[in-house]
C-alpha positions, 0 to 999 in steps of 0.5 A, spaced: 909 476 213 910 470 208 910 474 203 915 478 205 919 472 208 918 470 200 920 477 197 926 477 202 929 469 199 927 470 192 932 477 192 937 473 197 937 467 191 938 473 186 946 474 190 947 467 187 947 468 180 952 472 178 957 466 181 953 460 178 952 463 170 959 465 170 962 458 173 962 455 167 965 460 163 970 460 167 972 453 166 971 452 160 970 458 155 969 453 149 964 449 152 960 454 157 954 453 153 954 446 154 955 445 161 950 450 163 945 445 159 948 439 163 947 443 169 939 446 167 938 439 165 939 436 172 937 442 176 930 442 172 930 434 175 930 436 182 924 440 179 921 434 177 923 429 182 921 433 188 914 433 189 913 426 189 919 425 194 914 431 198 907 427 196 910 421 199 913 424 204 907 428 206 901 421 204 896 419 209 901 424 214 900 432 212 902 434 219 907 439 221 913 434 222 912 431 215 912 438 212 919 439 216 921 433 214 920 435 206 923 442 207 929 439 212 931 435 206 931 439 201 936 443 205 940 437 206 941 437 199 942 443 198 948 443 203 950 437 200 951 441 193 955 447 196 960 443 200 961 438 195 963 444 191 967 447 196 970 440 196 972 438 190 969 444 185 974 450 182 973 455 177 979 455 173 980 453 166 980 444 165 985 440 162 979 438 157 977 445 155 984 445 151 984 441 144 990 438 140 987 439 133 990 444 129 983 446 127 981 448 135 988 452 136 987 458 139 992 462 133 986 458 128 979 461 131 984 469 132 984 469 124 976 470 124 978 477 128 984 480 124 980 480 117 983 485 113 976 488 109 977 491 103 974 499 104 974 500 097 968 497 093 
């Protein structure tokens, strides 16, 4: 049984991640690799930091109520990330993908796709 609980949430997690890999690329297609570093930087803290909130939750104390405590909370976080985005979270394009800087200007980076090759060599 658990383990067809746990094949069952591992394919329902899967659903998730066309949204979350392609969110930053939508807001700001210059600088989607860095705010999908920024966002695996702080997604692998929760990693870290989580076994030691449930070792402390769970210390002297390894009864059923304390590991509903820790798994209760951990879905209190995760609720917390969804309605903050549903709140305050959006995919379009930011004002700070954009620069001022001729260099960074969109008719600049296009010179790099419309190069003429010479075909005679």
């Amino acid at each position: 049984m658990v383990i067809t609980l746990l094949w069952i949430s591992i394919g329902i997690d899967g659903l998730n991640a066309a949204g979350i890999d392609t969110v930053a690329v939508d807001m700001a297609p210059k600088m989607s690799g860095t705010i999908t570093g920024i966002a695996n930087s702080c997604s692998a803290a929760g990693g870290i930091v989580a076994p030691y909130v449930v070792g402390i939750i769970t210390q002297n104390n390894n009864t059923k109520s304390s590991w509903d405590l820790a798994f209760f909370l951990s879905a209190g976080v995760c609720l917390t990330g969804l309605c903050m985005f549903l709140l305050f979270g959006s995919a379009e394009v930011q004002h700070w993908n954009h620069s001022s800087s001729s260099s960074d200007k969109d008719e600049d980076t296009d010179i790099l796709f419309e190069r003429n090759y010479d075909s005679t060599l």
